[in-house]
C-alpha positions as CSV (number, residue, x, y, z in Angstrom):
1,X,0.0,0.0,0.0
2,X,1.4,3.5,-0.9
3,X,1.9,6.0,2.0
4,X,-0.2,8.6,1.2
5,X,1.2,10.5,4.2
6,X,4.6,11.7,2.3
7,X,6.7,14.6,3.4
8,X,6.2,17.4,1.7
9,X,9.8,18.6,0.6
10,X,11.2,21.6,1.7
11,X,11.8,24.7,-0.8
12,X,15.3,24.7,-0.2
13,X,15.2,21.0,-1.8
14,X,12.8,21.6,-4.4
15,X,14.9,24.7,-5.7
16,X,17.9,22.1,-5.6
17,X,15.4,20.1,-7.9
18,X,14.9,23.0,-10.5
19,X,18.5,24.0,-10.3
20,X,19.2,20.6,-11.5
21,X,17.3,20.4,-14.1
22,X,18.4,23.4,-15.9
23,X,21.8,22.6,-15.2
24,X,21.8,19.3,-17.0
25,X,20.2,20.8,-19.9
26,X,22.9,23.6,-19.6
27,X,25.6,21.6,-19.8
28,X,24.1,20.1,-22.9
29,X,23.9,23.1,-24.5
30,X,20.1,23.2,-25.3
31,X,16.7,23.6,-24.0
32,X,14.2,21.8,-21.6
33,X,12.8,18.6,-23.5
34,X,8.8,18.3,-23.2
35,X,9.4,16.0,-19.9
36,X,11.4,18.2,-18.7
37,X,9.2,21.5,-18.7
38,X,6.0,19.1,-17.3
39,X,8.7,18.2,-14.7
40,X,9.8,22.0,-14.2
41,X,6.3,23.0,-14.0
42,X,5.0,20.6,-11.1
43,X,8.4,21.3,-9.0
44,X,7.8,25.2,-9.2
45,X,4.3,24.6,-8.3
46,X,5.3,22.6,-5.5
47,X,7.9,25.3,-4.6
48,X,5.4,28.0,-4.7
49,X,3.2,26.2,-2.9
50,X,5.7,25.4,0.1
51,X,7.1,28.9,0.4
52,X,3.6,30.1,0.7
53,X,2.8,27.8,3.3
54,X,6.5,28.7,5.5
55,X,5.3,32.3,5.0
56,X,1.7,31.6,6.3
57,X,3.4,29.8,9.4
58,X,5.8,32.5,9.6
59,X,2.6,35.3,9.7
């Protein structure tokens, strides 16, 4: 059964995650491929998400 109960990761990690992503592509000298950008898209969401919910807890 799969544990629905996950930890949410932290900005700081999910940045890492985006940082990562464009590096590699960097480094190859071209743009995000199609996984890539749905990829990029769900980790900035999940970014914007957490840093609104560590400024809500900061409030």
């Amino acid at each position: 059964m799969p544990d629905s109960h996950r930890e949410t990761p932290s900005p700081e990690a999910l940045n890492d995650a985006i940082r990562t992503l464009w590096a590699r592509a960097g480094e190859q000298r071209r743009s995000l491929t199609a996984d890539e950008q749905r990829i990029y898209q769900v980790l900035v969401a999940a970014w914007a998400e957490a840093t609104g919910a560590e400024q809500e807890l900061a409030a």
